[in-house]
N, C-alpha and C positions, 0 to 999 in steps of 0.2 A: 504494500500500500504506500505510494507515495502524497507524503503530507505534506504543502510546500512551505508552512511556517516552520517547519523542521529542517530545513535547510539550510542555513546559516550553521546551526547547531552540528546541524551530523558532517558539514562542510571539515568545522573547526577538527571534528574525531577521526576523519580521513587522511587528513594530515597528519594527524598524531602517528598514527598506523605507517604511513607510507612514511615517516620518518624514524620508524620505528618506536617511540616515543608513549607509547598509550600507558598512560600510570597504571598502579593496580587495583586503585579505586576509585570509582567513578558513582561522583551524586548526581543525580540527573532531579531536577527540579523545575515547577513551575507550577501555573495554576491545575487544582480540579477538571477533570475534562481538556486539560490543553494535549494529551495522548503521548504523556510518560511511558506506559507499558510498550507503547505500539514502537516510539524511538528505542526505547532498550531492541526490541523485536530487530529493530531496521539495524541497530549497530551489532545486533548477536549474529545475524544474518550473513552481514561483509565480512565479520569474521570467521565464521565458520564455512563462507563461500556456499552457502546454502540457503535460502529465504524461504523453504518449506516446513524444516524440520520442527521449529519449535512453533513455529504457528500452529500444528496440531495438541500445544499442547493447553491443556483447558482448566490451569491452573485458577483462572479468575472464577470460577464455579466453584459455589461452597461445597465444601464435603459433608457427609451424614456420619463419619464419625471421625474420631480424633485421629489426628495427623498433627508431627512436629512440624517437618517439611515435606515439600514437592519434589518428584521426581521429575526431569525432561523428557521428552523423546530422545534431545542430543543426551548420550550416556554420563556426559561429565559438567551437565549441567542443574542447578536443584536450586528452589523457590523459599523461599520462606516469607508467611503475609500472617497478617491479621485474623482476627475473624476463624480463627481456627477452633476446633472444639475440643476443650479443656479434659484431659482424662480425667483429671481429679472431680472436678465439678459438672461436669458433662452439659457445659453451655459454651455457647462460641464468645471468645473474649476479644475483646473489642480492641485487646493492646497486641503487641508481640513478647510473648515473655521471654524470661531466661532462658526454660528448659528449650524453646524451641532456637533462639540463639546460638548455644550448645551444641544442638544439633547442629547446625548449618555449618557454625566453624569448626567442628572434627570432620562431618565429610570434607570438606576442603583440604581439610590436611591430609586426606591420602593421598597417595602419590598417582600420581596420574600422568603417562606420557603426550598425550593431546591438554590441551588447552582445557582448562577446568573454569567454572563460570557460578558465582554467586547471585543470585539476586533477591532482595528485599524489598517488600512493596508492603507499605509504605515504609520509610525510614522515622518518620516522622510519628508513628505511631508505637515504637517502642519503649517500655518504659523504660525508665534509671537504670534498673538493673541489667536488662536486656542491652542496653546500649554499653551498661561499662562492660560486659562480657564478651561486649567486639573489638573494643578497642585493643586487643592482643593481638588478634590476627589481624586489625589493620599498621600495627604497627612493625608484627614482623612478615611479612607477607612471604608465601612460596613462590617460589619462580612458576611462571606456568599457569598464574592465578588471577583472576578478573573478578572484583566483589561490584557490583552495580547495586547502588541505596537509590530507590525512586523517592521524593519526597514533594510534599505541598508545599510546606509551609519551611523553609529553612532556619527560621527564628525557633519553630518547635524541637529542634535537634541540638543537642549538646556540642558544644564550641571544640570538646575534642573531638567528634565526630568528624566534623566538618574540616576539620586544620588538617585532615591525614585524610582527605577523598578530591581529586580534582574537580572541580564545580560545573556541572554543564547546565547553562538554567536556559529553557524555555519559551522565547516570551510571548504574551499577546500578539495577534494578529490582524490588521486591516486589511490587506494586503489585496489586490487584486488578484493575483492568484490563488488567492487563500479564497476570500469569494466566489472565484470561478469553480474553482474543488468544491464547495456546501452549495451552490446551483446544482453542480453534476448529481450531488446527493439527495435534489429533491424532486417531488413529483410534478409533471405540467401543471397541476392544480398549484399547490405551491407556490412553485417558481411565477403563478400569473399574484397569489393572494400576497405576496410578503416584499418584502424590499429588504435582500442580503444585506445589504451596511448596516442596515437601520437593526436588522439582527443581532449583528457582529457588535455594535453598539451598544446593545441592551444588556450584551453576557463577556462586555469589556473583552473582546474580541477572544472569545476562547471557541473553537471553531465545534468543537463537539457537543457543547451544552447548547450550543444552538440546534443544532439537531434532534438531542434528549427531549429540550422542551417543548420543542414542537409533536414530538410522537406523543408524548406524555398531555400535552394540552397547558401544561404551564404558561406556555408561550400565549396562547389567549386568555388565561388569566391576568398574565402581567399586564396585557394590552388594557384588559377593563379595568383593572387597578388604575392604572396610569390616565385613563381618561377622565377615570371618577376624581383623579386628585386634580387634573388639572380646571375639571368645572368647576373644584370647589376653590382653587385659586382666583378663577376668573370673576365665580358669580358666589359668594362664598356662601350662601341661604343653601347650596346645594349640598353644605355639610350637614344637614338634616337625613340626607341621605347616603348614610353611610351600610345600609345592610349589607353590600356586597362584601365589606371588609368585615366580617363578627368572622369569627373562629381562624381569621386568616392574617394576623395583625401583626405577626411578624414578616410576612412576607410583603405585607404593603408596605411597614418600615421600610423595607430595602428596596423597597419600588419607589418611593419619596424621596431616599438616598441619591438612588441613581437621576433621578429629575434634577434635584438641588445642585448635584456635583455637575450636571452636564448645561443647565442655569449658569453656572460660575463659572463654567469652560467658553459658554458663549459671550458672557457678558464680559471677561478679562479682555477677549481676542477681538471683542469687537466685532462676533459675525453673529450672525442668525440661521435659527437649526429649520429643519424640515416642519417643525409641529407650530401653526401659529398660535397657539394657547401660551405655549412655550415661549417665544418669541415675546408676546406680549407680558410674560410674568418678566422675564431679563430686561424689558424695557422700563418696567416700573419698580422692580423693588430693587433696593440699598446694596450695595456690595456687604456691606457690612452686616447686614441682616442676614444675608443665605448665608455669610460665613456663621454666624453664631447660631442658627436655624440649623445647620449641618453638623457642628457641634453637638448640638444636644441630640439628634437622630442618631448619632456615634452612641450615643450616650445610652439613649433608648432600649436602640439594636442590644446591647450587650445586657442592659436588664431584663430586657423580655425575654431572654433566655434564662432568668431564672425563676424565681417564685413569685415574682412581682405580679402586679392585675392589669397584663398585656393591654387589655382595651383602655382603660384612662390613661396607659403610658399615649396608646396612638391619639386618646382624642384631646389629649394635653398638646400635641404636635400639630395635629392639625387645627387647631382655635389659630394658633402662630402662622401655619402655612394657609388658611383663611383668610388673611387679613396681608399677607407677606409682600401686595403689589399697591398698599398704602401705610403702611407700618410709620408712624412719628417716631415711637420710640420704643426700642423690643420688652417686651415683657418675660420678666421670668417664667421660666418652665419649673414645674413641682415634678419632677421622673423619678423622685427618691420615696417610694412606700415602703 
């Protein structure tokens, strides 16, 4: 499968290779859905001069019972993830622990005449322990040996981690090419109902979450989220009508988010977006105001993930995004129950 945001990336590990140069651990990072597994896939491929073999293998499918690690189809290759089911406790654990750690790094240490190949997915989901249980083998490594950590979030992973793995990160995509690839990927229907940038835009250019949410129908919910916020921008009586958001207030936060942030992208640069509701909120409200409106949605997002009472968090935000395209002077937000 050729992805062409991947390009730049797998450009850089080509050269490594033909320079002979490929370190012996390689973090591969970047957003959710920007297709971590699939580049592992495309650089295990060049290497082993075969782009069949491990694609058959169907590590990404949970198991129905307990397993440390994964075997490959290539024989000196093996997996280690998440979500694995605990012998002791016989539920799938949400981390990667020691014992399966353990595991991974003693297979590696046999010896093996071909090319032996590590990989961890997520890196970033390991806990404390699991993670100082690697740092052995990454710092004495075998000859012959390839450890690949796929991770999200790089800030989640311990600093030794990271100081002992060469960094390959990922990034976001606009890219015309990159849009012509998620066209190929849709249907006539589709490709007549949608506008690929305006996609690519909404999921900060990560080319597969555009895809997911459209099969899944997210992608038309985010659509009515976004419209209902910007009525109530425009005409603010219409935040009487807020049912389509009850049960769903975390995800409008970050539908508000994304409006506010791309609000302050427009109105910094001085251009005007596709949406005229949009257009017309950047033309009247405050720089100052979406900065500290955005602010406190920071603020929100991270409480309504806990025990907080999500709906007053949203309809505290929205009294402020109601009023945001005549604001005198901001008013404190209450986000703290």
């Amino acid at each position: 499968m050729n992805l062409p945001w991947h390009n730049s990336a797998l450009a850089k590990l080509q050269q490594m290779i033909a320079q002979n140069h490929l370190p012996h651990a390689l973090l591969v990072t970047g957003a959710e859905k920007i297709g971590k597994f699939e580049f592992m896939q495309q650089l295990v491929g060049i290497l082993l001069n075969d782009d069949e073999i491990i694609r058959r293998d169907n590590v990404l499918e949970d198991m129905t019972h307990p397993v440390l690690i994964r075997r490959s189809n290539y024989p000196n290759m093996i997996y280690c993830r998440a979500n694995e089911i605990n012998e002791k406790t016989k539920n799938a654990s949400k981390d990667i622990r020691i014992d399966q750690i353990r595991a991974f790094c003693e297979a590696l240490n046999k010896t093996a005449d071909d090319l032996q190949i590590g990989v961890i997915f997520y890196g970033d989901q390991m806990n404390v322990s699991a993670a100082n249980s690697l740092l052995k083998t990454l710092e004495e490594p075998r000859d012959n040996t390839l450890i690949i950590i796929l991770a999200h979030n790089l800030q989640n992973l311990p600093a030794t981690i990271v100081s002992r793995c060469q960094n390959i990160h990922i990034a976001p995509s606009y890219s015309e090419q990159t849009q012509q690839w998620i066209t190929a990927q849709l249907s006539k229907s589709q490709q007549a109902d949608f506008d690929v940038e305006q996609l690519l835009d909404n999921t900060h250019g990560v080319p597969f979450k555009v895809l997911s949410e459209l099969s899944d129908g997210s992608y038309a919910a985010y659509q009515a989220y976004q419209n209902q916020l910007l009525s109530i921008a425009i005409h603010p009586l219409m935040i009487r009508q807020t049912e389509v958001f009850e049960g769903h207030e975390l995800e409008v936060l970050n539908c508000l988010q994304n409006l506010v942030i791309e609000a302050i992208r427009l109105k910094t640069s001085h251009q005007e977006g596709g949406s005229v509701e949009l257009n017309q909120v950047v033309q009247a409200a405050k720089s100052e105001f979406l900065f500290k409106l955005l602010e406190d949605i920071y603020l929100a997002i991270r409480l309504a993930k806990t025990s907080v009472n999500s709906k007053l968090l949203l309809d505290n935000i929205l009294i402020v995004w109601s009023h945001i395209t005549h604001l005198k002077q901001y008013p404190p937000i209450n986000v703290n129950y």
